[in-house]
C-alpha positions as CSV (number, residue, x, y, z in Angstrom):
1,X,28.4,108.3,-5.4
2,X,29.4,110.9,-3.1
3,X,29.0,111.2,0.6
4,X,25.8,113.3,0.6
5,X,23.7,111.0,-2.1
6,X,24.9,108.3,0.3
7,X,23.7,109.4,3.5
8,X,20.5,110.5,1.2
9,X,19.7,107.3,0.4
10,X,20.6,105.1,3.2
11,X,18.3,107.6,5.4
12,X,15.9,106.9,2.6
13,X,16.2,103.7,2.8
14,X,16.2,103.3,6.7
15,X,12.9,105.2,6.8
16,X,11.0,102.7,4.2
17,X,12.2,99.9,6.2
18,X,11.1,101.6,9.7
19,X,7.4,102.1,7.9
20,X,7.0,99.0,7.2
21,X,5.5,97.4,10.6
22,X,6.4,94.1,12.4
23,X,3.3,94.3,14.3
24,X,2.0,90.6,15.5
25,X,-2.0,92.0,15.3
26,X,-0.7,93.6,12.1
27,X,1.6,91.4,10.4
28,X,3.3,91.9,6.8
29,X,1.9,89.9,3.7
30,X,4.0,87.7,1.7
31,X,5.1,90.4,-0.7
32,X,5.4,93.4,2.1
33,X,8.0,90.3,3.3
34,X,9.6,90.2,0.1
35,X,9.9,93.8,0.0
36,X,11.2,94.5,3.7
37,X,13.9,92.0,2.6
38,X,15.0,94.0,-0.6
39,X,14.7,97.4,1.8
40,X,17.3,95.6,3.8
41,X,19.9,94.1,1.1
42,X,19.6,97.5,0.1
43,X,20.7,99.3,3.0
44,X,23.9,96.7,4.0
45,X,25.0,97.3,0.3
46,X,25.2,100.9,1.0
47,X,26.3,100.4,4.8
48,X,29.4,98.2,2.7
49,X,29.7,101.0,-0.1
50,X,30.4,103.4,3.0
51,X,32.7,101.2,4.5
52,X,35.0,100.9,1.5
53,X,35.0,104.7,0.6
54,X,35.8,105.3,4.4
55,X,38.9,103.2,4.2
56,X,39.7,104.1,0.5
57,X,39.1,100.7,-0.5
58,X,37.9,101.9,-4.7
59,X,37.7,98.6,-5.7
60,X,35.0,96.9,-3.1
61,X,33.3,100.3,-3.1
62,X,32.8,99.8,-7.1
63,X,31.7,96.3,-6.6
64,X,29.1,97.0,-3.5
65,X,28.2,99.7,-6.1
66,X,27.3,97.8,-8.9
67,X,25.9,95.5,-6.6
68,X,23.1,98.0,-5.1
69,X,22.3,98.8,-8.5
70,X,21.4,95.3,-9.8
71,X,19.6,94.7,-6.2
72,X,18.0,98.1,-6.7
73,X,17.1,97.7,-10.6
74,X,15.9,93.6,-10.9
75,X,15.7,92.2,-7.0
76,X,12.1,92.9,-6.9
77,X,11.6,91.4,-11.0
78,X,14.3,88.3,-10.8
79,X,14.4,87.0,-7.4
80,X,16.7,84.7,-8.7
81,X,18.9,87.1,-9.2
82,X,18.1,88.1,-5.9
83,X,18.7,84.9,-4.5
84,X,22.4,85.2,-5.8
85,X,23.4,88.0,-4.1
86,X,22.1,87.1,-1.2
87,X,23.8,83.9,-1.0
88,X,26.9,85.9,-1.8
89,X,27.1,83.8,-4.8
90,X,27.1,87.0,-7.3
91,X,30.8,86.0,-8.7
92,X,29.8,87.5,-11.8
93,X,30.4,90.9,-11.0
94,X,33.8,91.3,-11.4
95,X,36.5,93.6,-12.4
C-alpha cells in the first residue's frame, strides 16, 4: 500500500466515522454501533500500518495489513471473527 492510498483511506475512513453522530437526542442504533466500531478498528489498523512503514518495520506492516483486510472484508459478516481481532487474539495470522 503506498503512502498516498494510505492517507486516502484513513481520510476516508476518519470522515465515515465523523458522520456518524454521537448525539444524546439523536443516538446511534444497535447496528450504526456495530458499524462505528468496525469504522474505528479500521482506522487504528491503518494508524498501525503507518506506523510500521514509518519505522521500516516490513513485517508488522504486512501483518496490520492483512489484518485491515480481514477487518475490512468479514468484520461486518463474522463478528466472531471480529471479536478475535479485537481481543488481539488473531494469532492466526502469521508469517
Amino acid at each position: 500500500m503506498t503512502d498516498e492510498e494510505l492517507e486516502k483511506l484513513t481520510q476516508e475512513v476518519t470522515g465515515q466515522i465523523e458522520r456518524m453522530s454521537d448525539d444524546p437526542e439523536n443516538p446511534l442504533d444497535k447496528a450504526e454501533k456495530k458499524h462505528k466500531r468496525i469504522l474505528e478498528a479500521r482506522r487504528r489498523a491503518l494508524d498501525r500500518i503507518k506506523t510500521a512503514k514509518e519505522k521500516g518495520n516490513v513485517d508488522r506492516e504486512a501483518k496490520d495489513s492483512m489484518e485491515y483486510a480481514v477487518i475490512t472484508e468479514y468484520a461486518e459478516k463474522n463478528p466472531f471473527i471480529f471479536a478475535l481481532i479485537r481481543a488481539g487474539l488473531a494469532t492466526w495470522i502469521r508469517f
